[in-house]
C-alpha positions as a Markdown table, in Angstrom:
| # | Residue | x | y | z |
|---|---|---|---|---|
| 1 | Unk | 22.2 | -1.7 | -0.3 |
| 2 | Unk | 19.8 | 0.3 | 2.0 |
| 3 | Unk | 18.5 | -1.7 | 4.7 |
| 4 | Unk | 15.3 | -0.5 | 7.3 |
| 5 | Unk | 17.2 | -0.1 | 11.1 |
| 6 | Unk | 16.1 | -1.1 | 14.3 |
| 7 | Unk | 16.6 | 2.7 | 15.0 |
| 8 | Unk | 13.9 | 3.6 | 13.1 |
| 9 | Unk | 11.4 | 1.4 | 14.3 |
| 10 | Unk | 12.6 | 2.4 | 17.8 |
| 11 | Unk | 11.7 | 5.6 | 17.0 |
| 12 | Unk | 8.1 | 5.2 | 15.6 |
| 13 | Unk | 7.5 | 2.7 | 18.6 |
| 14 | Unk | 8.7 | 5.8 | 20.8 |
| 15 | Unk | 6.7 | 8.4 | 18.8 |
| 16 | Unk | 3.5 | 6.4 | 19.7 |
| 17 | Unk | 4.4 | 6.3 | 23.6 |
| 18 | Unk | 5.1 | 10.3 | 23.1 |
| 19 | Unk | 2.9 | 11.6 | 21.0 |
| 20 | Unk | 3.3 | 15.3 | 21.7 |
| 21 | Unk | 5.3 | 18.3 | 19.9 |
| 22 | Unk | 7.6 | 19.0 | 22.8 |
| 23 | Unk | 9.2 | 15.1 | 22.6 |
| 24 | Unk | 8.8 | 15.3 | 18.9 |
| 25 | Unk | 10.7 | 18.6 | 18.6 |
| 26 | Unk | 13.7 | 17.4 | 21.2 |
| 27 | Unk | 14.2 | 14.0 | 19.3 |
| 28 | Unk | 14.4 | 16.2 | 15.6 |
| 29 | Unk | 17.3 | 14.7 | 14.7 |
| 30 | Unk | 16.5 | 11.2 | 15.6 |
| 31 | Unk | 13.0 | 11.7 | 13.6 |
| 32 | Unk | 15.0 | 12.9 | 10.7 |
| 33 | Unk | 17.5 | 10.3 | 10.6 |
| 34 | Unk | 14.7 | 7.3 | 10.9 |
| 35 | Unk | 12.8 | 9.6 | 7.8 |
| 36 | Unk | 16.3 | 9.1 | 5.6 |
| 37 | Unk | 16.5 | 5.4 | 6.3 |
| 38 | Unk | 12.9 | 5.2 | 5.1 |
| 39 | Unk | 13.1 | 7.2 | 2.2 |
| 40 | Unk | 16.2 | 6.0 | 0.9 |
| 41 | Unk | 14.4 | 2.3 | 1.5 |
| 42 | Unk | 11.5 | 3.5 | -0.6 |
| 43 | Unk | 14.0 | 4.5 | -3.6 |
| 44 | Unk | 15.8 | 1.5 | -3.9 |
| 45 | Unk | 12.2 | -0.2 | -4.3 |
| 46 | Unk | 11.6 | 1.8 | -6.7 |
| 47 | Unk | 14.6 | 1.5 | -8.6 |
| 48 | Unk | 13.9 | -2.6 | -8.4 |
| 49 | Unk | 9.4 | -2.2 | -9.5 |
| 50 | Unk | 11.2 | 0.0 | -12.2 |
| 51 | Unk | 13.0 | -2.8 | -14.4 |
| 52 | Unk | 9.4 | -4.7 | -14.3 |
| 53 | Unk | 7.5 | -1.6 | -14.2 |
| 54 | Unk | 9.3 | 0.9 | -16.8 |
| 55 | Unk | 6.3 | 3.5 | -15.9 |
| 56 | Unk | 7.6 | 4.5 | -12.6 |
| 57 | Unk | 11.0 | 5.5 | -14.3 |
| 58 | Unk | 12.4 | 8.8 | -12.8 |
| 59 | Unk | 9.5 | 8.8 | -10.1 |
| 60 | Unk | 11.7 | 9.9 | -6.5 |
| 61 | Unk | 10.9 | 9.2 | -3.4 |
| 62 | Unk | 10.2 | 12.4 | -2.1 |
| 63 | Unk | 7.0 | 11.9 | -4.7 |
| 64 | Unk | 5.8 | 9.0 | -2.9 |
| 65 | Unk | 6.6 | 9.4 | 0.9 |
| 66 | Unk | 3.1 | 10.6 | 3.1 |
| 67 | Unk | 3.9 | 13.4 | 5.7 |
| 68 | Unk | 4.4 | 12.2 | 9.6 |
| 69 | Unk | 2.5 | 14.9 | 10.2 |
| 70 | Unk | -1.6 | 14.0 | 10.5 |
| 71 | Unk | -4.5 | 16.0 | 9.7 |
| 72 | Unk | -6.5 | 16.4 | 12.4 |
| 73 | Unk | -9.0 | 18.4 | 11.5 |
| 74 | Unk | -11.9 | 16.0 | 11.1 |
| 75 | Unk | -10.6 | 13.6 | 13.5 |
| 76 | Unk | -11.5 | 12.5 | 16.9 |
| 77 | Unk | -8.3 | 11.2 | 17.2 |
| 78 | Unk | -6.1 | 14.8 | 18.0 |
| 79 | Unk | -2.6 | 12.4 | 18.1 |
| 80 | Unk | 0.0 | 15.4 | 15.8 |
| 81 | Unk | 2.1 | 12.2 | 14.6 |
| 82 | Unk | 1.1 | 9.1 | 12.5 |
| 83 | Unk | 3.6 | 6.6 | 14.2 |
| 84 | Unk | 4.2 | 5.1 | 11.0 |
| 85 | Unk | 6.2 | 5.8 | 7.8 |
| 86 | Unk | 4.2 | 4.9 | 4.6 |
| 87 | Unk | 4.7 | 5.4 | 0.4 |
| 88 | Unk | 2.5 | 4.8 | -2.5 |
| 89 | Unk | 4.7 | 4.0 | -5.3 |
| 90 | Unk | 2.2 | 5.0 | -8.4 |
| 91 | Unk | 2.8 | 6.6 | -11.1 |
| 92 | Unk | 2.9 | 10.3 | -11.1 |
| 93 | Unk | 3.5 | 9.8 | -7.4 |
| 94 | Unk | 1.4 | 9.8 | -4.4 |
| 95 | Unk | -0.9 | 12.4 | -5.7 |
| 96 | Unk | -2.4 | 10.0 | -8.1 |
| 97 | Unk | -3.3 | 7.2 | -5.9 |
| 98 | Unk | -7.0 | 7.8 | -6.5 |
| 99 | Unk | -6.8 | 7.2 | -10.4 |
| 100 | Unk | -4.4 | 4.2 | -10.6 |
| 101 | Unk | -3.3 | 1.1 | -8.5 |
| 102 | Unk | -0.1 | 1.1 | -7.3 |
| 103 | Unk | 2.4 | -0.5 | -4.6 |
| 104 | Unk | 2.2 | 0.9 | -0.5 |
| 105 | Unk | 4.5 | 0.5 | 1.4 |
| 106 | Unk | 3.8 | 1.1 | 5.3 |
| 107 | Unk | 6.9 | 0.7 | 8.0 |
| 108 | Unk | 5.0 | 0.2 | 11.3 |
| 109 | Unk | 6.4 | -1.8 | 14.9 |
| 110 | Unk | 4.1 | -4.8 | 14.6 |
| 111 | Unk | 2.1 | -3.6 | 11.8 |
| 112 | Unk | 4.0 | -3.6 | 8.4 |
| 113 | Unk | 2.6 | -4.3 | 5.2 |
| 114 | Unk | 3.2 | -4.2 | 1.5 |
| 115 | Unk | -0.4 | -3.3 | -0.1 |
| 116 | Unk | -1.7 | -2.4 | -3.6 |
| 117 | Unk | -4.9 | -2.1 | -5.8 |
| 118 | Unk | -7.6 | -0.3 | -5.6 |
| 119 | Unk | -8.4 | 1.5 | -2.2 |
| 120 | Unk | -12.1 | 2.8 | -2.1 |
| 121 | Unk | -11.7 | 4.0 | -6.1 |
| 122 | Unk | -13.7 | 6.8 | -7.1 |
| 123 | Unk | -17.3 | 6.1 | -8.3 |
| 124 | Unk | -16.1 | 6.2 | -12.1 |
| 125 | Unk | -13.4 | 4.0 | -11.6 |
| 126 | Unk | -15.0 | 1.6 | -9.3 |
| 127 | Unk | -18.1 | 1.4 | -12.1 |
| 128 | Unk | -15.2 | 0.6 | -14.9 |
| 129 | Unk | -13.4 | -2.1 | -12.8 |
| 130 | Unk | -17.2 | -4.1 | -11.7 |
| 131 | Unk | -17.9 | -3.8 | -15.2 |
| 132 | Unk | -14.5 | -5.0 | -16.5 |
| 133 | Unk | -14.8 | -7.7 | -14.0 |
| 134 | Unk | -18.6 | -8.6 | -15.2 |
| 135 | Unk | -17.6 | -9.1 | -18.9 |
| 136 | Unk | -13.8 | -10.9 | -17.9 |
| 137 | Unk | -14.2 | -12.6 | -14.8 |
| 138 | Unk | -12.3 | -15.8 | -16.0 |
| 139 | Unk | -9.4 | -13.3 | -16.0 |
| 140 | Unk | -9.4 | -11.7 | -12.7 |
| 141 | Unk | -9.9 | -15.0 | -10.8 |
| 142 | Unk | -6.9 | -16.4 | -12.9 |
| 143 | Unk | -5.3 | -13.4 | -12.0 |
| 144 | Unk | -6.2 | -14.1 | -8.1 |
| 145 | Unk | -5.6 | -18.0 | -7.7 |
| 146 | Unk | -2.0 | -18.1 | -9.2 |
| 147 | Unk | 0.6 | -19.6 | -6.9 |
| 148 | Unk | 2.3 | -16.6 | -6.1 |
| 149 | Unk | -0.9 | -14.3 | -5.5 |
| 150 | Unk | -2.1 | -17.0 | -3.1 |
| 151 | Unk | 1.1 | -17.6 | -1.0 |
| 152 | Unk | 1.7 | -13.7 | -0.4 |
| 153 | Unk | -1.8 | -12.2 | -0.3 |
| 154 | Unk | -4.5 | -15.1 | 0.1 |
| 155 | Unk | -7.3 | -13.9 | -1.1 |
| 156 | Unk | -8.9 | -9.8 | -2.4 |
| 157 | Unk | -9.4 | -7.8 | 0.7 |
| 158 | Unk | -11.8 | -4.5 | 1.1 |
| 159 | Unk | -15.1 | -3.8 | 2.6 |
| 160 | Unk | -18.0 | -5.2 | 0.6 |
| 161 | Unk | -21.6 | -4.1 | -0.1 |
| 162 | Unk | -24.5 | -5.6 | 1.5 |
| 163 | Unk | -26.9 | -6.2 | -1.6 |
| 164 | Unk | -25.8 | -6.5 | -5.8 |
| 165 | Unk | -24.2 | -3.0 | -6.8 |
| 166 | Unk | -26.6 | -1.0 | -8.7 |
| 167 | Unk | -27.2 | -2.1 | -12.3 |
| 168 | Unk | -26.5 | -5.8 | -11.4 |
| 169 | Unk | -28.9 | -8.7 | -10.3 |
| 170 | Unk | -28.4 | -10.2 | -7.0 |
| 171 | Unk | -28.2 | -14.0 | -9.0 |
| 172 | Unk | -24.9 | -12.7 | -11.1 |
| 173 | Unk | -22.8 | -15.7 | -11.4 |
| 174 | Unk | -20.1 | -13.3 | -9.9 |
| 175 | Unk | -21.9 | -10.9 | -7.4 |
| 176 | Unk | -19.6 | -11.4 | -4.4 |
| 177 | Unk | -16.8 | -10.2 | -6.6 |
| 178 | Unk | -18.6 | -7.2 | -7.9 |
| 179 | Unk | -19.6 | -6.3 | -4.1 |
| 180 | Unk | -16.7 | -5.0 | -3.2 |
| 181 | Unk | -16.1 | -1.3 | -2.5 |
| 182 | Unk | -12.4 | -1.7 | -2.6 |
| 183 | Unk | -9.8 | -4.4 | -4.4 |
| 184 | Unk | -6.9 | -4.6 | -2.4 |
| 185 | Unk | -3.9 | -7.3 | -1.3 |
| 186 | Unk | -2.5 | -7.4 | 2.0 |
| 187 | Unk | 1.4 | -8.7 | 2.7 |
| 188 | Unk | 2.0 | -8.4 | 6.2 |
| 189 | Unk | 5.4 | -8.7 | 8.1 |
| 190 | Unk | 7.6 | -9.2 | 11.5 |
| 191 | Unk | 9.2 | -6.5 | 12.8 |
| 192 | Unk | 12.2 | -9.3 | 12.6 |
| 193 | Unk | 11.6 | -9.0 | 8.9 |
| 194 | Unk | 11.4 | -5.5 | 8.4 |
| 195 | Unk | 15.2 | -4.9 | 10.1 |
| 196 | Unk | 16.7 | -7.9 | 7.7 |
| 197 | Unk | 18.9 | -8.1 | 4.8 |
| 198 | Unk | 16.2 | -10.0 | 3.0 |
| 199 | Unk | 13.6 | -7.6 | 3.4 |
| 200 | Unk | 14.2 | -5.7 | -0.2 |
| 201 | Unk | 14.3 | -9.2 | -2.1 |
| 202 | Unk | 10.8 | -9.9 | 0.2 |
| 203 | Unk | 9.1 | -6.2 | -1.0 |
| 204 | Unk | 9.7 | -6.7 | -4.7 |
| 205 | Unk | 8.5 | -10.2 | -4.3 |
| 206 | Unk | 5.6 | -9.3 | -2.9 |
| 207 | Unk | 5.0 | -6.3 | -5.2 |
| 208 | Unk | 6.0 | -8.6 | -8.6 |
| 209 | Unk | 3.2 | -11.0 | -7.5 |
| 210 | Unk | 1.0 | -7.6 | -7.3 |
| 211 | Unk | 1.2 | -6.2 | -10.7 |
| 212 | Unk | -1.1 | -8.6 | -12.9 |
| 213 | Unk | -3.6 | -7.4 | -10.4 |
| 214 | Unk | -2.6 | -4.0 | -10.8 |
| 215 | Unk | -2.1 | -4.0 | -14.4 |
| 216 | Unk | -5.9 | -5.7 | -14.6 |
| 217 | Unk | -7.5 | -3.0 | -11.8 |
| 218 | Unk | -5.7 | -0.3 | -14.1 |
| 219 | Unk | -6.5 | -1.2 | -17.5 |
């Protein structure tokens, strides 16, 4: 069973030190090696979400893995390297991670976390899932105070609006629900975690205690 290495964080804790092409083009190899480890991580998740999510069958990888590389064309910050690796696991692959809520995975030195939901949806599907939550509330906060839900995520993360979304009073019995811009859960974890033989069983725990939300933010 694939397992993440203490080399590969090593090298994205490097990569942040020596963010340049000259060090990133003389440790090649190393980069390339960490990028295996990290892929090959991602498909055995994926082979586990699979058996309780039979959509994903035959997604790869490769489908779901974000370049190292960063687009800095809008951005103050001119750093060439993201010194992270990160996947969405969705279906259709990474491409479609503005229509449906999937699983992300993000390997970072002091910063990894499993997420999922809905990040900043598109006005449409935002509209759908306020509305959806207006009419079936009882639902999404059964959905949101289950054991499980609570021990790995707390509570729904994501920036919120100031005032009551358009079309709603400000005295809706659920307006801080339906404030919010984006519905996402947070899992974070240790470094010490990330490099450990329980780390897989942790990721598809994490993720299983994700779907109903995902299944509800997607229907």
């Amino acid at each position: 069973m694939e397992s993440i290495k203490k080399s590969t964080l090593d090298f994205l804790t490097e990569l942040k030190c020596n963010n340049n092409r000259d060090w990133f083009v003389a440790n090649r190899p190393r980069y390339l090696n960490a990028k295996d480890n990290f892929e090959s991580f991602v498909q055995e998740i994926i082979n586990k979400i699979i058996l309780f999510e039979p959509v994903m069958k035959g997604l790869e990888a490769k489908s779901c893995v974000f370049r190292i590389n960063r687009d800095i064309r809008f951005s103050n910050d001119k750093s060439l390297y993201k010194s992270h690796f990160g996947a969405f696991i969705v279906r259709g692959g990474k491409k479609n991670g503005d229509k449906f809520a999937g699983y992300y995975f993000h390997i970072e030195p002091g910063k990894s976390i499993m997420a999922g939901g809905a990040y900043t949806p598109p006005s449409q599907w935002l509209s759908a899932i306020r509305e959806k939550i207006s009419d079936t509330a009882d639902e999404f906060i059964k959905i949101t105070h289950t054991k499980d839900f609570i021990k790995y995520f707390g509570a729904i993360d994501g920036e919120k609006l100031k005032t009551a979304p358009k079309g709603y009073p400000a005295n809706h019995p659920y307006i801080e629900l339906l404030k919010f811009k984006s519905y996402l859960v947070v899992n974070e974890v240790s470094d010490k975690m990330v490099i450990s033989n329980d780390f897989i069983d942790h990721v598809v725990n994490v993720f299983k205690a994700m779907k109903p939300l995902n299944d509800y933010l997607n229907n």
